[in-house]
N, C-alpha and C positions, 0 to 999 in steps of 0.2 A: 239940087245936089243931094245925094242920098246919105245919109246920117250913118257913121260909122257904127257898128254892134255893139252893144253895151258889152263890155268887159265877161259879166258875168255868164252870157251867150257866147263868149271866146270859148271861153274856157269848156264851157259844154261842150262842144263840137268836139274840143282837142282832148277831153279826157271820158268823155262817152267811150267808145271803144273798150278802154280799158277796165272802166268799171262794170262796164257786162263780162267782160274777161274774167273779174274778180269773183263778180256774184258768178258765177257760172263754177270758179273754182270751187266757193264756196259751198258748193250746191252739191259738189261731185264729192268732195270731202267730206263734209257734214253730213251729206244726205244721201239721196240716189245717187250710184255712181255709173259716169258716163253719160253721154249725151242724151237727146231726146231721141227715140227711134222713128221710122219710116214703116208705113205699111201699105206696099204698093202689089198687089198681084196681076195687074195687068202688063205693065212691063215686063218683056222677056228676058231672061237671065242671059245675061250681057258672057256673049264668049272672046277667045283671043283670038289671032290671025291663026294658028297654029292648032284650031281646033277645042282647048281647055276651055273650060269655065274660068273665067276671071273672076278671084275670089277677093278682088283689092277691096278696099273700104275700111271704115272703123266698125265693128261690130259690137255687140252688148252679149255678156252671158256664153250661156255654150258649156258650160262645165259646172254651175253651180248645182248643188241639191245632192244629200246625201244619196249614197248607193240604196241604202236600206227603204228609203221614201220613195227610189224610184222604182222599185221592185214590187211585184206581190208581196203582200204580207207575210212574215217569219221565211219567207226563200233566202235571205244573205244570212241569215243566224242560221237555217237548215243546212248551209253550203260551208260555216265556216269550222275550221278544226278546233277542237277542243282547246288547246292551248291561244289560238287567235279569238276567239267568244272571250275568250277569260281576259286578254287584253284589251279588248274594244270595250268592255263593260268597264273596265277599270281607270281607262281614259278621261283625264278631266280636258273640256274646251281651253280652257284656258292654260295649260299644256301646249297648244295646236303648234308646233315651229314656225306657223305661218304667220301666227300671230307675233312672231319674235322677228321678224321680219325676214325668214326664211323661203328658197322658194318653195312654191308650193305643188311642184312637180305637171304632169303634163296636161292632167286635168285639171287640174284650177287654175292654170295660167291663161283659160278663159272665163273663169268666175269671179264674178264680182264687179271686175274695172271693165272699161273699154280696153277692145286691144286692135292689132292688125294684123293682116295676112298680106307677106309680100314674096311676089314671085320674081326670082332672080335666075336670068334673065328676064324680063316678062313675055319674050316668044322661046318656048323650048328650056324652060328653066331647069338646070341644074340641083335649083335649092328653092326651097319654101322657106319664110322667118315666120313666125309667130312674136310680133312684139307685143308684152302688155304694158298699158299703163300702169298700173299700183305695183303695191310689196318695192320690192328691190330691181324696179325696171328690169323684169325678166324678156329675156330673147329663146324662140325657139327654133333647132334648124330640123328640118326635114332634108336629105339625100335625094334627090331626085334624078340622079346620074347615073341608076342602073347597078350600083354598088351594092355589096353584099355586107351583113354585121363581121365585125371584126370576131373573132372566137372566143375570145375572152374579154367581153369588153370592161373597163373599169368601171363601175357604178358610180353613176352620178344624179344628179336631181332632177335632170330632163331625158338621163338616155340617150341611146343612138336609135335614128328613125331615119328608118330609109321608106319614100314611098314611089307609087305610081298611081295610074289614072285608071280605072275601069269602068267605060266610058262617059260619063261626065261626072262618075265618084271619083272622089278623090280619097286612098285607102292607105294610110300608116299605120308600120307595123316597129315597135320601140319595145327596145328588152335593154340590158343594162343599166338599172334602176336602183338607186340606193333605197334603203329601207326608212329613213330615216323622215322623210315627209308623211303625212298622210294623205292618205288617196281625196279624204273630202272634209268638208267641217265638220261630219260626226264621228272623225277619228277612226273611218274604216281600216282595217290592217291587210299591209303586204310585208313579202320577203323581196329578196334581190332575185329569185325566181321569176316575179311578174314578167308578163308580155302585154302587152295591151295591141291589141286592133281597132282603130280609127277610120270609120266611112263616112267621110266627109258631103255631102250633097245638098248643092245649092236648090230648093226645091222650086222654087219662085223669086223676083225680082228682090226683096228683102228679108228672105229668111234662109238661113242654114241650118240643116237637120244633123246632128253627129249621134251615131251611134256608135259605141263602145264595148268589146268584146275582154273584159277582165280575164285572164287566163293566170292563175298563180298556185301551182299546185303545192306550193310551199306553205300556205296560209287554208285555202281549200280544196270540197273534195270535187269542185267540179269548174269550168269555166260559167261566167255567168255576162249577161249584154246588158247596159243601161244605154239611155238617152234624150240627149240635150236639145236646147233650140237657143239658137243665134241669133238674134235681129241685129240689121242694118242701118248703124246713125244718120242720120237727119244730113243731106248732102251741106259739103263743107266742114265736118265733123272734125277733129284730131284731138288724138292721145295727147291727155298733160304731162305733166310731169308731179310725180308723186316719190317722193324718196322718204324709205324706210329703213336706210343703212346705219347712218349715222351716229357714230357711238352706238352700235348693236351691243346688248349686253347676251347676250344669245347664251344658254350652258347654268352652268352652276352661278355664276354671278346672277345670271335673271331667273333663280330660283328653280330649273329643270335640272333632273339627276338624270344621267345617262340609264336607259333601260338594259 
């Protein structure tokens, strides 16, 4: 007759799961954030019945690193107007609205956390989301129905972006942009003039390359391109949950004066 499991073996079985749950929260919180990535270049970039690149999965990064870092040396201070140099020098980090749990607009709502890319439909999608994990559980839509910007759009923190495919790029173009985030964590400046151009391209089975076409003649005297890299979590992977709402003191209570 086979001897029932000590107690203390129960319990392991039923509460393992959760404790890797835990440390792994803790891990993403406290430390690295987002999962372990994947680095596979033999597998081919997985496309859809419909021809796209399938860009589902959880992803890491893609938008973090200052404009100024990714540029040759003195180009973003050569590009910027007298009046925006004088604000970006004068910026303190911890100012950042992102830090106030604000979102952090279009480019950094792939810096930092994991996020996702979901295509809706997933044959012939209408709409792209960008979810991210951290900040204030930001959502991001992309247009993908052939629509055109509305004439006046209202400015808001993600924009209207309407994209399409050119052939397995993936290219959003987003203008109606409040001023009020910053473009990166070192406090780059825009007006509600920006546009930004998005080329998305899955290069290999786990990496996404995005480059970025800054156009804000409001801020500078010329458009200027940075770019990102994506990796691909660890299969299995999903977005936590991270909430940075709560009792937001955001404003003059959390010690920011309107510029």
């Amino acid at each position: 007759m086979r001897k029932p499991l000590p107690v203390i073996f129960l319990l392991m079985f039923v509460c393992l799961p959760h404790l890797l749950a835990a440390q792994d929260l803790m891990r993403r919180v406290g430390g690295a954030n987002g999962p372990p990535t994947v680095e596979n270049t033999t597998l081919p970039v997985p496309m859809l019945a419909d021809g796209t690149v399938d860009l589902s999965g959880v992803w890491i990064d893609g938008g973090a690193g200052k404009a100024a870092d990714l540029l040759p040396a003195g180009t973003l201070d050569s590009l910027m107007q007298p009046w925006a140099r004088e604000k970006y020098l004068a910026r303190d980090p911890a100012d950042d609205p992102y830090n106030w749990c604000m979102p952090g607009g279009p480019l950094r709502i792939t810096g930092g956390f994991a996020w996702r890319f979901v295509q809706h439909p997933t044959l012939n999608a209408t709409h792209i989301f960008m979810l991210q994990e951290g900040n204030a559980h930001s959502y991001r839509q992309i247009f993908m129905d052939g629509r055109q910007h509305p004439e006046d759009p209202r400015p808001t923190w993600y924009g209207h972006s309407i994209g399409h495919w050119e052939d397995d790029t993936l290219v959003i173009d987003t203008i109606g942009l409040n001023d009020i985030f910053w473009l990166d964590v070192g406090g780059t400046v825009h007006t509600e003039q920006l546009q930004l151009t998005e080329r998305w391209t899955r290069i290999d089975y786990s990496t996404l390359h995005r480059e970025v076409t800054i156009n804000d003649p409001g801020a500078y005297t010329a458009p200027f391109t940075v770019s990102y890299t994506a990796k691909l979590g660890e299969p299995g992977s999903e977005i936590l949950e991270y909430i940075c709402i709560e009792n937001n003191q955001y404003g003059v209570a959390g010690g920011i004066v309107p510029e």
